[in-house]
C-alpha positions as CSV (number, residue, x, y, z in Angstrom):
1,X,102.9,79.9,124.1
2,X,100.2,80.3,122.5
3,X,97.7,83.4,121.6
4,X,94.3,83.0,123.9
5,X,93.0,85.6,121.0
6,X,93.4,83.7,118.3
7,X,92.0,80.6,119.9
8,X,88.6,82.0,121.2
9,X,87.9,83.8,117.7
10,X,89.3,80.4,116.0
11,X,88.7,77.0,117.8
12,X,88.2,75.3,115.3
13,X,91.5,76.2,113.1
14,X,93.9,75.5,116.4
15,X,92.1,72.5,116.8
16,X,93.2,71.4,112.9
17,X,96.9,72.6,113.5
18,X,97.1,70.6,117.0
19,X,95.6,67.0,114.7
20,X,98.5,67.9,112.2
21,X,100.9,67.8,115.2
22,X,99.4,64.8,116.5
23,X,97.0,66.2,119.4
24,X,93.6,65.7,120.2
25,X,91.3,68.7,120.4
26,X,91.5,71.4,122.6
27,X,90.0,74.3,122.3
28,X,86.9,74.0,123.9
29,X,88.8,72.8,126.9
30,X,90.6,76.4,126.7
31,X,88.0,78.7,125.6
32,X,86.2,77.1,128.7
33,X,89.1,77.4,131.2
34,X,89.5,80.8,129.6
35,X,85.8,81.7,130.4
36,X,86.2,80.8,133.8
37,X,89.1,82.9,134.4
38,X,87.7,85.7,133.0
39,X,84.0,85.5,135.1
40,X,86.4,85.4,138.1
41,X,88.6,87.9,137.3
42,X,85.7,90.0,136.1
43,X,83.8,89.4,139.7
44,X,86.8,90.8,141.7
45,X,87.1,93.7,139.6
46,X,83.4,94.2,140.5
47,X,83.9,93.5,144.2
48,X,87.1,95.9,144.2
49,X,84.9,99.0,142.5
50,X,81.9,98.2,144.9
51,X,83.9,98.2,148.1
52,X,86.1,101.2,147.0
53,X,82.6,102.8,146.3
54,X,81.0,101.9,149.6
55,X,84.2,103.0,151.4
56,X,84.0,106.4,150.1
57,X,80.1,106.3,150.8
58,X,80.9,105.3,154.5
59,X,83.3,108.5,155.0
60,X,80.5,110.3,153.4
61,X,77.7,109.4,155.3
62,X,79.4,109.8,158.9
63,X,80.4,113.0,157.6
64,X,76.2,113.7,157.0
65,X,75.8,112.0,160.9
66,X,73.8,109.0,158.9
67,X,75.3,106.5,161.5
68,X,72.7,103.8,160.2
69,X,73.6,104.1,156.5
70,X,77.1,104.0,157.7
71,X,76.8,100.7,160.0
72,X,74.6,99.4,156.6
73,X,77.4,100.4,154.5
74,X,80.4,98.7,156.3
75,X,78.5,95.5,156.8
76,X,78.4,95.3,152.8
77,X,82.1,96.1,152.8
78,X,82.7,92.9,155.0
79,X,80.4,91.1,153.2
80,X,82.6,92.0,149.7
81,X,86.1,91.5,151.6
82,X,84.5,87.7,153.0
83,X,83.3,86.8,149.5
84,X,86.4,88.3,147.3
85,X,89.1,85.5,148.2
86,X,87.1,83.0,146.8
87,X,86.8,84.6,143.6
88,X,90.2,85.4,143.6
89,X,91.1,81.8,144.5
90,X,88.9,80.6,141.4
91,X,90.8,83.3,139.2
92,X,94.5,81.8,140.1
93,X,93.5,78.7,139.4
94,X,92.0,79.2,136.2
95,X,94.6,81.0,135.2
96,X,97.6,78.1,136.8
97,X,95.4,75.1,134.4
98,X,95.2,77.6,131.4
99,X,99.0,78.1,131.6
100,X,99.6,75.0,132.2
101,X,97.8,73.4,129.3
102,X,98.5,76.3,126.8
103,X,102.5,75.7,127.7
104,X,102.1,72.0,127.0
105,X,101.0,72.3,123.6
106,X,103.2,72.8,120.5
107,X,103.5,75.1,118.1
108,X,101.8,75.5,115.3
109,X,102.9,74.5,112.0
110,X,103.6,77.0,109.2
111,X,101.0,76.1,105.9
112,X,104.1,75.0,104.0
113,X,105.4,71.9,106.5
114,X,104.5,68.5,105.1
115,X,102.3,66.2,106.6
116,X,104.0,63.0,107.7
117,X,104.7,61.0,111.2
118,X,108.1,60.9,111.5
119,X,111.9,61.1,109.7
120,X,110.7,58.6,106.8
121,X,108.5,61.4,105.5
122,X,110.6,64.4,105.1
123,X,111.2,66.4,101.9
124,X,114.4,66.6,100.8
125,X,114.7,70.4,99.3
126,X,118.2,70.5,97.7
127,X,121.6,68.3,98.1
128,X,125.4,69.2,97.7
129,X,128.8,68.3,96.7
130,X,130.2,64.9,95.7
131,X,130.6,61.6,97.3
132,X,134.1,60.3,97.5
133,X,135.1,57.1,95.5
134,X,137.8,55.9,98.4
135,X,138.9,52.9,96.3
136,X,138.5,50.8,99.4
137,X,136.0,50.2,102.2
138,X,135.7,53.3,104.4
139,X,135.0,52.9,107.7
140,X,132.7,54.0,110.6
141,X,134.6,56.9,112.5
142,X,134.7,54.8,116.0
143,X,136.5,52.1,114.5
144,X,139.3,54.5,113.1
145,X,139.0,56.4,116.1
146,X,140.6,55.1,119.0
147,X,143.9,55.2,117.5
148,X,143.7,58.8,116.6
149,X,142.9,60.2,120.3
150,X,139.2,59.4,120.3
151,X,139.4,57.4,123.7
152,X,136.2,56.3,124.7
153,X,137.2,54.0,127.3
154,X,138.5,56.6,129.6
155,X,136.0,58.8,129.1
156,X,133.6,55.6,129.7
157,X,135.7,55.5,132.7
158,X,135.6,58.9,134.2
159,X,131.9,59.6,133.6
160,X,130.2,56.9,132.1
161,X,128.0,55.8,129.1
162,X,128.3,58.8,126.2
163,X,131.6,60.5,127.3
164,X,134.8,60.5,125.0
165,X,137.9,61.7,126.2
166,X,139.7,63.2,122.9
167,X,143.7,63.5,122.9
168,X,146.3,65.1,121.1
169,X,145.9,66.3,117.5
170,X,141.9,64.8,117.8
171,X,141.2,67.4,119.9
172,X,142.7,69.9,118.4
173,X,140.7,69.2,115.6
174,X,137.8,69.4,117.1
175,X,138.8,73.0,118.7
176,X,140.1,73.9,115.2
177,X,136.2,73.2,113.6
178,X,134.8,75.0,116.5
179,X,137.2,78.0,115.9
180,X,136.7,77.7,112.0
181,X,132.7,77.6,112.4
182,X,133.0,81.1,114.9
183,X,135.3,82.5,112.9
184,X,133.0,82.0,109.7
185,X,129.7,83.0,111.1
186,X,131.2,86.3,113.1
187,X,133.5,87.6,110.5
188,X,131.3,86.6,106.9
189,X,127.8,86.4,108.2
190,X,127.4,89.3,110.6
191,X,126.8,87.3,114.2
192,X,127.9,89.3,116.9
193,X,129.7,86.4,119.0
194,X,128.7,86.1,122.5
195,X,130.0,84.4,125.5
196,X,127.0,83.4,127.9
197,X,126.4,81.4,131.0
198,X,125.7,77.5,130.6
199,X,123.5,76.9,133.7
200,X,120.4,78.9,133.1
201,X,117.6,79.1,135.9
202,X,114.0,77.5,135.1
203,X,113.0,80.8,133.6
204,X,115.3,80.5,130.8
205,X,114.3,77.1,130.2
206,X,110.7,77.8,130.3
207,X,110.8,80.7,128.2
208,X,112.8,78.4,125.1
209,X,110.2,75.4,125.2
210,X,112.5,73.4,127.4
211,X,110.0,73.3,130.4
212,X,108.4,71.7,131.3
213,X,107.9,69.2,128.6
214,X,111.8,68.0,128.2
215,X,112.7,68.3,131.9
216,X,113.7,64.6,132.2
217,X,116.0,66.1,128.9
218,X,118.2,67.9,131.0
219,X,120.4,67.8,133.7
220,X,119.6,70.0,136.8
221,X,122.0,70.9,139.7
222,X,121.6,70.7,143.3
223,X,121.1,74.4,143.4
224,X,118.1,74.2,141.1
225,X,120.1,75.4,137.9
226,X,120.0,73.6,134.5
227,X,122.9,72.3,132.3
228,X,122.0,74.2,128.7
229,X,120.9,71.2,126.2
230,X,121.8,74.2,123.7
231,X,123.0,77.8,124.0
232,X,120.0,78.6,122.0
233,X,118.7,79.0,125.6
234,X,120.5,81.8,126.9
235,X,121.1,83.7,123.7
236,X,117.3,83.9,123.1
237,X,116.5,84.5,126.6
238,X,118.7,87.5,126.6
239,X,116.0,89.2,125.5
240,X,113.8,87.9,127.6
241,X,110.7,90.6,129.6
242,X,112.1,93.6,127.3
243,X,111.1,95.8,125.1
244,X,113.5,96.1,121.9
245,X,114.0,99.5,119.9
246,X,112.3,98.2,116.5
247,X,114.7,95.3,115.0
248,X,115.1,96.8,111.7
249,X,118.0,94.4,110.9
250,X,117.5,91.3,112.8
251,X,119.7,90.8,115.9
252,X,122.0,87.9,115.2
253,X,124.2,86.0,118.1
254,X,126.3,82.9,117.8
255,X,128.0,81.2,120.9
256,X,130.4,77.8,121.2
257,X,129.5,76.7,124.1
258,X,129.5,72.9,125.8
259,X,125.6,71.2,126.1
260,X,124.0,68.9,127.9
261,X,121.0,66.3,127.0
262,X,120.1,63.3,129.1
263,X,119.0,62.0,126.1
264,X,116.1,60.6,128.2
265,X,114.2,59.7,125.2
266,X,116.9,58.2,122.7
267,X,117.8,55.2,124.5
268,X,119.7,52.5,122.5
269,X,120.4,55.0,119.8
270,X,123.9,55.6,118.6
271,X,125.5,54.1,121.8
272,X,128.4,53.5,120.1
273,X,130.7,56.2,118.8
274,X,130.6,60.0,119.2
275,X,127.4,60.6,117.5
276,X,124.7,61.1,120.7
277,X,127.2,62.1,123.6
278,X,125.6,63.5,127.1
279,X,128.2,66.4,126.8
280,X,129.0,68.0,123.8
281,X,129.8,71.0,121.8
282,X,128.0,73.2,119.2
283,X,128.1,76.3,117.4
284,X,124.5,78.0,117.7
285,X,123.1,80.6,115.3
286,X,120.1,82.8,117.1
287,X,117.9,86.0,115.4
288,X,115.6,88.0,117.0
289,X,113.4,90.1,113.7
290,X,110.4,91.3,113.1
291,X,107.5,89.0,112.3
292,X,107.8,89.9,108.3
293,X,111.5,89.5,108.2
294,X,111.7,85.5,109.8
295,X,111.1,83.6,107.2
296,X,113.5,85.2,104.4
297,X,115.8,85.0,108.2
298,X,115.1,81.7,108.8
299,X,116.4,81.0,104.9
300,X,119.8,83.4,105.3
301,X,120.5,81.4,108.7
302,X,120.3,77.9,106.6
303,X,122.5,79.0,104.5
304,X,124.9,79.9,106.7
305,X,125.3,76.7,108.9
306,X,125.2,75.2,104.8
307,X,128.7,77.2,104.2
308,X,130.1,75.8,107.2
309,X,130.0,72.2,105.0
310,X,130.8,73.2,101.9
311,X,133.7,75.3,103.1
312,X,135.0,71.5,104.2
313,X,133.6,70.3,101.0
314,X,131.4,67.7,102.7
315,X,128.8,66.5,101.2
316,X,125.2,67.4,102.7
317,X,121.4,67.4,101.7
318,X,118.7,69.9,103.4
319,X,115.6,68.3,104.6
320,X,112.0,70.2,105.3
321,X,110.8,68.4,108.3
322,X,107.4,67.0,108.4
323,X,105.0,68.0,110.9
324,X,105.9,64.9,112.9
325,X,109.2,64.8,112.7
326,X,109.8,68.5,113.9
327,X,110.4,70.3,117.6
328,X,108.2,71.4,119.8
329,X,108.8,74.8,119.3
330,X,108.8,75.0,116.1
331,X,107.2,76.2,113.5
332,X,109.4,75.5,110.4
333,X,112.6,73.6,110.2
334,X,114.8,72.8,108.1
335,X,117.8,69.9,108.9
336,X,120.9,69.6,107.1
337,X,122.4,66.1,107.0
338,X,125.4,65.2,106.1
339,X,127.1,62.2,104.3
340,X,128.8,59.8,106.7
341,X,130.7,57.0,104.5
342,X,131.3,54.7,107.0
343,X,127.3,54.5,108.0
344,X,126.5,54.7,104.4
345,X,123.9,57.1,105.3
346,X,122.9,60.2,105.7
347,X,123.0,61.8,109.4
348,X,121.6,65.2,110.8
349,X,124.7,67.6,111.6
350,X,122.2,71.2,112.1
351,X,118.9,71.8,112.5
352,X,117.6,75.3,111.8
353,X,113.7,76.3,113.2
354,X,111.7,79.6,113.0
355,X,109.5,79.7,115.9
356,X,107.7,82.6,115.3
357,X,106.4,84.3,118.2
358,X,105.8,80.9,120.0
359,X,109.4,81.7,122.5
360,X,108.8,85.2,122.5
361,X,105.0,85.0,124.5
362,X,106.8,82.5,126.6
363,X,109.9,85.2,128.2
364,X,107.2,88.2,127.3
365,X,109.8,89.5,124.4
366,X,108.9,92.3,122.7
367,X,109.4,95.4,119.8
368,X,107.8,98.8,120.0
369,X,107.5,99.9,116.0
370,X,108.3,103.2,115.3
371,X,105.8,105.3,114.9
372,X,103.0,103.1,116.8
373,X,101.7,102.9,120.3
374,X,101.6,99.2,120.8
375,X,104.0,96.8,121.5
376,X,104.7,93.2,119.5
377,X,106.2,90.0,119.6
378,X,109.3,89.4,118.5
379,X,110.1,86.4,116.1
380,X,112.7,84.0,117.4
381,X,115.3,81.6,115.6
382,X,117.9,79.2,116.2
383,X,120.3,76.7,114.3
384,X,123.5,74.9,114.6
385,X,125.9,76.5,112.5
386,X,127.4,73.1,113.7
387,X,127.1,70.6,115.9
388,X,131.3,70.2,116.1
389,X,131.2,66.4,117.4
390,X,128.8,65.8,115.0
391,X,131.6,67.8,112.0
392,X,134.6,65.5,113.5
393,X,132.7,62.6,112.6
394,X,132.0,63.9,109.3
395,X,135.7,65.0,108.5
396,X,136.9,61.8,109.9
397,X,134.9,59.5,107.3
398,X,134.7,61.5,104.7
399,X,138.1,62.5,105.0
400,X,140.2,58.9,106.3
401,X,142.6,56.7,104.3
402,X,143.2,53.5,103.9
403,X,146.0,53.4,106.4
404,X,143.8,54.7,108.7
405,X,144.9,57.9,108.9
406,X,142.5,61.6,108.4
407,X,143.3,64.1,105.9
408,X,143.0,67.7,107.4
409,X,140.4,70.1,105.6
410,X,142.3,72.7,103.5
411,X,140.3,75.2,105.2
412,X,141.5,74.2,108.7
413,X,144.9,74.5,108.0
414,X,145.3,78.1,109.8
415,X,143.9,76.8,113.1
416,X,146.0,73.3,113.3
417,X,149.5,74.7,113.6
418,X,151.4,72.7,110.4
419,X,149.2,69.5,111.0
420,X,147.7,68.3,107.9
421,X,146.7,64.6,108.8
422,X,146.0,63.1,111.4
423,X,148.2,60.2,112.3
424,X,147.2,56.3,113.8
425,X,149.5,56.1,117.1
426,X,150.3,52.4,118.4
């Protein structure tokens, strides 16, 4: 959400920042639904004052045995009570379109975000590690797949398009990356590891940018509950409507949990494979700081999803995403995409965003600073410190033989009980 502030003493500047995102102009369309809220609001506050006045008055005046004052008195009470609804009436909806519109727009970008439309023009900030010479042609990790417990037919089966049923040591490779990855961001970079609830109600969702612009995103239940697309959700919304003791040290909460996306709006795109699956699993990083500590946060919190890869020694680049390119919510993001052999590309594995304050005005999330009177926002962040389907791929193609078989990370081997490859069963 956005300050109502900052856009009646600057039009003109949140116009500019909603072109580099790709909207048209605005403000005068808030500043004027703004202006009409306020005339209303202001009119009832007036109409309350006056009829508490000339309620006193009428007490008085009986009290005096003025019985015409008294009669002239109440009729202008009436009068106020008859003409207050409709003032009140115009103040609600003022305020419903305002809402509506302000929670519809995007963030805006930090100074430091490139211009550009879409993927084509992001900035590649830094790369890492080594490609692999495999001394043959590696393959695509859904053509090795199947015959080491990736079974996309029965999950095809059971649930439809984007579902994989994983067997034997596959899925215990993908619990062991998921373990690894909690492991690594509880015990080494200070997240307090949290367990929280995957179907959040609309509040939750509204209050992380997820409504209602990416409704058709998600899946809802019958009961009016949403599937998390990300745990990002409930982690940031657990501060959601308070008032923290000053974050001196940002908070900082990880969760594995399973998501959901409809992926509504990526139809046709990476059908095939485990890539872009309805149901999957993630590792999320979340900080709540102080405005003057996110940035140098949102750089730590890179970082650590970046150990998560080169603790497997798989090679990765770090993109600054153009203003076209990046989430709604966001005000800064950085992606980290990792080398996929078999595609012979690049392919996103975390995405890390500051949001700035833009979350916290949306759940009302706020820090009292020591030593002052008034209350601020908070600063919100998230990131995958990974995506884990999105890491099995990765380990599968970066890591597979030429028989077909995967190596097993060296720093796996205490979750995977003695397995150390990953075998092709007839």
């Amino acid at each position: 959400m956005h300050d109502i502030a900052f856009i009646r003493a600057n039009p003109e500047a949140f116009d500019a920042a909603m072109k580099r995102r790709g909207g048209e102009p605005v403000a005068d369309q808030i500043v004027a639904l703004d202006a009409k809220k306020r005339e209303a609001q202001t009119r009832v506050q007036e109409a309350q004052s006056r009829r508490n006045e000339a309620s006193k008055a009428i007490g008085q005046a009986m009290g005096q045995g003025d019985k015409e004052k008294a009669e002239a008195l109440k009729a202008e009470v009436a009068e106020i009570k008859a003409s207050m609804p409709e003032w009140e009436e115009a103040e609600t909806a003022a305020g419903a379109a305002l809402t509506d519109l302000l929670a519809r727009l995007p963030n805006i970008p930090a100074d430091d975000v490139p211009e550009g439309e879409d993927e084509n023009d992001n900035v590649e900030i830094s790369s890492w590690g080594k490609k692999r010479d495999f001394g043959f042609e590696p393959k695509e990790h859904a053509d090795i797949g199947p015959a080491l417990g990736m079974d996309f037919e029965t999950g095809a089966a059971l649930s439809g398009a984007r579902f994989t049923f994983l067997r034997g040591d596959m899925a215990r490779l993908h619990r062991a990356l998921a373990q690894f990855m909690l492991d690594r961001q509880t015990r080494e970079n200070g997240y307090t590891e949290c367990n929280p609830p995957v179907l959040v109600n609309d509040d939750a969702m509204y209050g992380t940018d997820k409504l209602p612009k990416f409704a058709e995103d998600s899946f809802q239940t019958t009961d009016g509950r949403w599937l998390v697309p990300t745990s990002e959700v409930p982690l940031t919304a657990s501060v959601a409507g308070k008032i923290i003791d000053e974050p001196v040290e940002p908070i900082r909460m990880t969760a594995h949990t399973l998501c959901f996306r409809s992926e509504a709006g990526s139809a046709g795109r990476d059908t095939r494979g485990f890539i872009r699956q309805h149901q999957f699993e993630k590792v999320e990083l979340v900080s709540i700081c102080r405005p003057e500590d996110s940035e140098a946060e949102h750089e730590r919190m890179t970082k650590c999803a970046e150990g998560i890869l080169e603790a497997l020694e798989l090679p990765y680049r770090r993109m600054l995403l153009c203003v076209g390119d990046m989430g709604f919510g966001a005000r800064k993001t950085y992606d980290l995409e990792v080398w996929l052999p078999g595609q012979g590309a690049y392919r996103e594995i975390s995405s890390c965003s500051n949001t700035g304050e833009f979350q916290a005005r949306r759940m009302n999330a706020r820090y009292k600073p020591e030593g002052e009177k008034k209350t601020r926002f908070v600063h919100t962040l998230n990131g995958s410190g990974l995506a884990v389907g999105r890491t099995l791929v990765a380990v599968m193609e970066n890591y597979q033989n030429e028989d077909g078989s995967v190596t097993v990370p060296q720093c796996l081997a205490p979750y995977m009980g003695g397995v150390t490859k990953l075998e092709p069963q007839t």
